[in-house]
N, C-alpha and C positions, 0 to 999 in steps of 0.2 A: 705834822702830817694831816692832812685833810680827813675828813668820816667818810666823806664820799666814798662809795668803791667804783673802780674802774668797772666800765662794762668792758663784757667776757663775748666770747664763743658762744658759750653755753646760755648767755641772756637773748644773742641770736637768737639760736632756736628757738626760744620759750615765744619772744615777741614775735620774728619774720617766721618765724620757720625754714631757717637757714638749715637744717637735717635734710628737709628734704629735696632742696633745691642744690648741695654739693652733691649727695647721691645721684641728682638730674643728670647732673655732669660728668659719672663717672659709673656709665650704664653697663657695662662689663662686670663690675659689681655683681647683676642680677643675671648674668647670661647672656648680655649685647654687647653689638660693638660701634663706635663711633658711625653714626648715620650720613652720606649722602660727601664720601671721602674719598674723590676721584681719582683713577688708575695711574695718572701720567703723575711718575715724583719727579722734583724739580730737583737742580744739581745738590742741593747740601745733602741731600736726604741722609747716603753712602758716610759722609764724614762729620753728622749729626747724632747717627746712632752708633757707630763706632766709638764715637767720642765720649757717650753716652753709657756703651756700655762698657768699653777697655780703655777710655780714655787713661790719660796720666792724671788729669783733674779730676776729683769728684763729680762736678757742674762744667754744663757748657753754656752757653750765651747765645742765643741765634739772635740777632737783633736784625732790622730791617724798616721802611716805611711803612707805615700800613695799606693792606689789600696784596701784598707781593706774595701771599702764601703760606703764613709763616704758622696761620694754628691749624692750618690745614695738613704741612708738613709734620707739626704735632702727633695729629691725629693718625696721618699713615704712620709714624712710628709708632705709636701706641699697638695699631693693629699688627704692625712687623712683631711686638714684644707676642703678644696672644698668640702668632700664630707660630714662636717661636718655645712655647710653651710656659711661659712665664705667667704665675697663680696672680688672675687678674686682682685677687686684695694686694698683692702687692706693686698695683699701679693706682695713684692718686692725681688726681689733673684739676688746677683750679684754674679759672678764666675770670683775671680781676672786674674786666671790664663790665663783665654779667654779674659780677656781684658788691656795687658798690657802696652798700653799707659795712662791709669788709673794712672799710679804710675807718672807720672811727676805733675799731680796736687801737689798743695801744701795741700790739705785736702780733698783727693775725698772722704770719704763717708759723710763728712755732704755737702759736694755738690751737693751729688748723690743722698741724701734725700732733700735736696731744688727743685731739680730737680724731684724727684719722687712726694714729694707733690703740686707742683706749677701743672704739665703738666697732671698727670695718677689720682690723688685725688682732686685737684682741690680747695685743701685747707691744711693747715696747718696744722699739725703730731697732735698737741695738738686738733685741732678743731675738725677732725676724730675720737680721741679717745673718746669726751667727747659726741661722737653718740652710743655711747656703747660698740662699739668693739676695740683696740688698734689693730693699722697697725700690720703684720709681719713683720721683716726686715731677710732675710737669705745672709751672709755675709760668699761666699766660699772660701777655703784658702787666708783670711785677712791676713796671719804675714806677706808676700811679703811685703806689704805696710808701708812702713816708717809711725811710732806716730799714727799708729789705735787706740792703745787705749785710748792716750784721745782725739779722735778724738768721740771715741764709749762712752766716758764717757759724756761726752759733749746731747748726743744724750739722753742717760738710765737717766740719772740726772732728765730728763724733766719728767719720769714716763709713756712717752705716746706711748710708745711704748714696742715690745716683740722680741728679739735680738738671732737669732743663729747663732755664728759664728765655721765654721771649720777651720781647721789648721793641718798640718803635720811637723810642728817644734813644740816640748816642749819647746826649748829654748826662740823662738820668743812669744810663747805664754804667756810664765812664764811670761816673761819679760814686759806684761802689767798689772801683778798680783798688782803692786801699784795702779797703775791709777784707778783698776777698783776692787779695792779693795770692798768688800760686794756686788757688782753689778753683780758676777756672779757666778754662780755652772760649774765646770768641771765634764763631763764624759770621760775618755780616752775606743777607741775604738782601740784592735790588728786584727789580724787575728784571723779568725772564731775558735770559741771555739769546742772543742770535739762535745758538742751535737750540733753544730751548724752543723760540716762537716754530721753528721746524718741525720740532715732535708735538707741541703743541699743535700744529696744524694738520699733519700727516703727510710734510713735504719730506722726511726721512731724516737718517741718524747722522749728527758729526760730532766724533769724538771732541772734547779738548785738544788743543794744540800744546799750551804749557804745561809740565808736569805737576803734581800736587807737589814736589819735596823742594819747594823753594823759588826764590828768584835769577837764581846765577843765570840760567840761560838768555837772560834778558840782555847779556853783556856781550852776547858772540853775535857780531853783523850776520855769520851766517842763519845763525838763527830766524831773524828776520826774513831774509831772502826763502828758506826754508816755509814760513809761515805764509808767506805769495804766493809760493805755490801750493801749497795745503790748501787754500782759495780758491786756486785755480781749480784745484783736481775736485773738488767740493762745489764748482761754480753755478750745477744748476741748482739745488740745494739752497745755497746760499743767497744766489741772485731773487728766488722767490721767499725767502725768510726774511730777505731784506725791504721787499716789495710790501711783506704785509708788517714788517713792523714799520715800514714810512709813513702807512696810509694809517693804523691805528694803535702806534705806539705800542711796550713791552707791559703794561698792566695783564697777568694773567686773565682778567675777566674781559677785558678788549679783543683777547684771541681766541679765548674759549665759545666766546658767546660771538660770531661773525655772522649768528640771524639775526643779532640787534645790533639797527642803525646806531652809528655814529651820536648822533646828539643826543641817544638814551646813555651808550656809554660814556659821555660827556659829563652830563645830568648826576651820573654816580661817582665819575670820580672826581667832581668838586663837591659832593656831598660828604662820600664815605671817605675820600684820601685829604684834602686841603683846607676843606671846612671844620675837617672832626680833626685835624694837626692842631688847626688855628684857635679853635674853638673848645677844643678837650685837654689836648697835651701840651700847650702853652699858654692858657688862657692862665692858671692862675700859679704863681713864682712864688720861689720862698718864702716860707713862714704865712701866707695864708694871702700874700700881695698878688693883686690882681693886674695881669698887662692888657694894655689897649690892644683890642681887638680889632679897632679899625687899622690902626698903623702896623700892626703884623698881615694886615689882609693887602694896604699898600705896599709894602714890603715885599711881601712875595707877588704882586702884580710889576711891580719893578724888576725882581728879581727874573720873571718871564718875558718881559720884554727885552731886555739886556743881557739874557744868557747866552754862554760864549763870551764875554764884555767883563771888563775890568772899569765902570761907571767913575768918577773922583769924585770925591766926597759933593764938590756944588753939585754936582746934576741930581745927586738922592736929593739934599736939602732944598733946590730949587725945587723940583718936582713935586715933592711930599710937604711942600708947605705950600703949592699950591692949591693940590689935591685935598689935603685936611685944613687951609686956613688957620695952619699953625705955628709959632716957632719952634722948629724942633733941635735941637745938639747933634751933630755927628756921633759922640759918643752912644749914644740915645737907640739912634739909628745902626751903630756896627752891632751892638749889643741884639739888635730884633732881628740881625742878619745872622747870626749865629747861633741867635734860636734855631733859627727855621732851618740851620746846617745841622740843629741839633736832630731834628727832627727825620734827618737822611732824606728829604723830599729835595733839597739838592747838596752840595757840595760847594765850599768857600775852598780855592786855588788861591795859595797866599805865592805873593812873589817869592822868587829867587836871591836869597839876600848873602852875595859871595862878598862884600863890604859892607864894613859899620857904615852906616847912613841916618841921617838927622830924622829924615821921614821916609818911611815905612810907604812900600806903593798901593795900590789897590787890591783889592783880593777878586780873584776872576768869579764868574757866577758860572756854573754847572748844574742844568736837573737833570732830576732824576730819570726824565724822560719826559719827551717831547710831547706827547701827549698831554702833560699836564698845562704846559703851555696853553695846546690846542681848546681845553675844554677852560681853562680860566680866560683868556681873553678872547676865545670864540675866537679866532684864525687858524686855518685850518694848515701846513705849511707843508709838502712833501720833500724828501730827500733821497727819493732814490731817480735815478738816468731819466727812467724814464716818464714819473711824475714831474720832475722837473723840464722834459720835453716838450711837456701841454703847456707849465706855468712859470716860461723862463724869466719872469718878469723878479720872481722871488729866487733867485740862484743867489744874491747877497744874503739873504735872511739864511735861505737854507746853509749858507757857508757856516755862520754864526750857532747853528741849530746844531751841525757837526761836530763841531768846534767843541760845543758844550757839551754832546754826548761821547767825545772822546776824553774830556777832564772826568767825567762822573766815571765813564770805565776803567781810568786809571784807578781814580780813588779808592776804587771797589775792591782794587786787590791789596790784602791784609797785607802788610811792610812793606808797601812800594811805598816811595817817598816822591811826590809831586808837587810841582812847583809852576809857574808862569815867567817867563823871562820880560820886566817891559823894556821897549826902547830906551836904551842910556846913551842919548848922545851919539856918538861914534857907531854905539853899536845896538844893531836892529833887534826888534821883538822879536824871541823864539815863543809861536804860541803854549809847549807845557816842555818841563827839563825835567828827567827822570834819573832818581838816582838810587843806585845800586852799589853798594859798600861806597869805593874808594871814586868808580866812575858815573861817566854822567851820559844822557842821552837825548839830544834833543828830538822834540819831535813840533813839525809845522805842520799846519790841518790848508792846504789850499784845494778849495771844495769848486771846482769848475772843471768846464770840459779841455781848457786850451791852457795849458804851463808853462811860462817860460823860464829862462835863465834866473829873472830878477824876484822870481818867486822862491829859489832857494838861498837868498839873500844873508837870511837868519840865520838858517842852519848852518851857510859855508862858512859865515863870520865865526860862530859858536864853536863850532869844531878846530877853526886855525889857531884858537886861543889855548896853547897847550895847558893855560891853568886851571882851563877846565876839564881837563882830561876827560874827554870825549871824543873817540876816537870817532865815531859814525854816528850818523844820522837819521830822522825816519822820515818820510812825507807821505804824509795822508791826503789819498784823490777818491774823487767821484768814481773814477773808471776806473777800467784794469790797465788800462794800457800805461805804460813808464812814466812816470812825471821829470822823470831826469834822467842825464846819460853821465850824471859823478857817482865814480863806484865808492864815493866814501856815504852815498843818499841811498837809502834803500824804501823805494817809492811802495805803496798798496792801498788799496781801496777800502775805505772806510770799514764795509761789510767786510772783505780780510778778518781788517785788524779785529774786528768783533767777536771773531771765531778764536783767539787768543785763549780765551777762557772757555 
């Protein structure tokens, strides 16, 4: 065994003066409360602090992209607990990313709780609990930190305690799903939902359409037709929520802040959301290996130009050995794509695989919003009626742009299961298959003003194939008016379907 001794918590202090910089951050402590934590909560809020406080799991999980809200959501629950009368020692909040000599400990958060219950409670996590209230612990992007989870397992085990941890990697996060196995509930958080950009703007209120207690109703065609109309009845509302999230994308700070131009909020979210993924949360892999930065930056420059798009393997390897001047492997390449999936900044649609097949088809690209698009390749693309009125030259692009912001709001919903249909032969591409227990749901995205017969192609194939047991259909249009007159297609306009959630 080595003489060295491991540095501590307690060596913080003495060198950084780490005492007074988690106090910084846990100003309730002294009589305050979380500074400059704006009014409007975003959807989790309700099933964040429930989960939190009567959840079934000790810990919940909000995971999400970064800038989507998520320490801010923090923050308002913090202030809900205060103003719910809960003794602010026993709320504790650490924010890794503000504290990153944190990460040389060899186990900072049960250090950081030895340390919170020795010095701020004045007794032991379990001795506080059995006063009747369990500590808070709020744990901001934890996957930075090497073996959190069973570091947080170690912690929830004891019972005496109520755990919210955030995070901006799915991968890092996933990747403590053994340890903490039954110990906790994930909510994933995107950018602002349709009626979110609504209240965000003060265009007015629209409830959810699907209920929180599951997916079954995804399986009744009437359901759907139900949902058209919920659009309709909702249609001025909607038609102006969709208006401004065409023109400047669901980033909370793109709708909050509509006094600043466009290319400032451009300027921030290739700095604070794509730069700091690239460059922070994937820059350096396991065991201390560092990934190319430039090929993660082409990567997701590819991955914006071709979302919506299911690319084959040659066109990444042509492209990005032109662009780097390098030989690069396929394997090489999926591996950087699924970083950047990890990162929730978009989403990987893998095909539809109802037969063993020799080769596996492409995986479709989805982001996470069209914005990010707009501020990394500077092209600016609208998708609603009547921005695409002035710019009809782009109605292809924007079909593609649809396309891909209908995969990423699939994915967003916890146990939907998605999928991409490609052309086999005989039988046509469905653009995403949704599946719910035992049935299946095709849905085709045709993003123009003028539909005809041969645009429901996919879907009528998909659904005559009884082994697909899919009884009906969806298609998704630009407008409201019907895309079809087959009652087994149940037609709605993009903005509709948005209101789902």
């Amino acid at each position: 065994m080595s003489w060295q001794r491991q540095l501590t918590f307690y060596d913080l202090i003495r060198t950084r003066g780490m005492d007074a910089l988690v106090r910084n951050l846990n100003p309730w402590w002294e009589g305050l409360r979380p500074s400059d934590v704006p009014p409007v909560q975003r959807w989790p809020f309700e099933a964040t602090l429930h989960g939190l406080k009567r959840g079934l799991t000790p810990a919940v999980v909000l995971r999400g992209p970064r800038q989507v809200g998520k320490t801010t959501l923090l923050n308002q629950i913090i202030n809900q607990l205060l103003d719910d009368g809960v003794d602010p020692r026993y709320i504790f909040r650490i924010q890794f990313d503000d504290l990153p000599d944190l990460r040389r400990l060899s186990m900072p958060i049960i250090e950081l709780c030895d340390w919170y219950s020795e010095s701020v409670l004045g007794m032991s996590l379990a001795r506080a609990a059995s006063k009747g209230t369990k500590p808070y612990i709020f744990l901001d992007e934890v996957q930075n930190l090497a073996d959190w989870a069973p570091q947080l397992k170690s912690i929830v085990d004891l019972r005496t305690v109520r755990v919210l941890v955030t995070g901006s990697s799915a991968l890092r996060i996933e990747a403590g799903r053994d340890s903490l196995a039954g110990r906790f509930t994930t909510i994933e958080m995107g950018p602002l939902l349709l009626r979110e950009v609504a209240s965000f703007r003060g265009f007015g209120t629209v409830e959810p359409f699907l209920p929180h207690n599951g997916l079954g109703p995804l399986r009744d065609k009437d359901f759907w037709f139900r949902l058209r109309e919920f659009g309709e009845l909702h249609s001025e509302v909607r038609l102006r929520a969709f208006e401004a999230f065409s023109s400047r994308g669901a980033y909370p700070v793109a709708q909050a802040r509509i006094d600043e131009p466009w290319e400032k909020i451009a300027d921030f979210l290739k700095e604070s959301v794509i730069k700091r993924a690239i460059q922070h949360d994937l820059r350096m892999g396991p065991r201390g290996q560092k990934r190319d930065e430039h090929l993660l930056a082409e990567v997701f420059r590819l991955a914006c130009r071709y979302m919506g798009q299911y690319p084959e393997q040659k066109l990444y390897l042509d492209e990005l050995r032109q662009a780097m001047h390098a030989n690069l492997g396929w394997q090489r390449v999926l591996a950087y794509l699924k970083f950047l999936d990890g990162t929730l900044l978009m989403r990987l649609v893998e095909p539809l695989e109802l037969r063993l097949k020799k080769k596996r088809g492409a995986p479709k690209l989805c982001l996470c919003d069209h914005a990010l698009r707009a501020a990394w390749l500077q092209e600016v693309v609208p998708i609603s009626a009547d921005g695409l009125g002035k710019e009809p030259h782009l109605q292809d692009l924007a079909g593609r742009i649809a396309e891909s912001t209908t995969g990423y709001f699939f994915r967003s919903i916890i146990g939907l299961d998605v999928a991409h249909f490609p052309d086999r032969g005989t039988e046509p591409e469905v653009d995403f298959v949704l599946t719910v227990g035992e049935q299946r749901i095709p849905v085709e995205v045709k993003y123009r003003k003028r539909i005809d017969y041969t645009d429901t192609r996919g879907l009528r194939s998909f659904i005559e194939k009884s082994a697909y047991n899919a009884p009906f259909g969806v298609l998704v249009t630009l407008l409201d008016e019907k895309g079809t007159d087959d009652p087994r297609i149940v037609s709605l306009p993009l903005s509709t379907l948005l209101l789902l959630r």
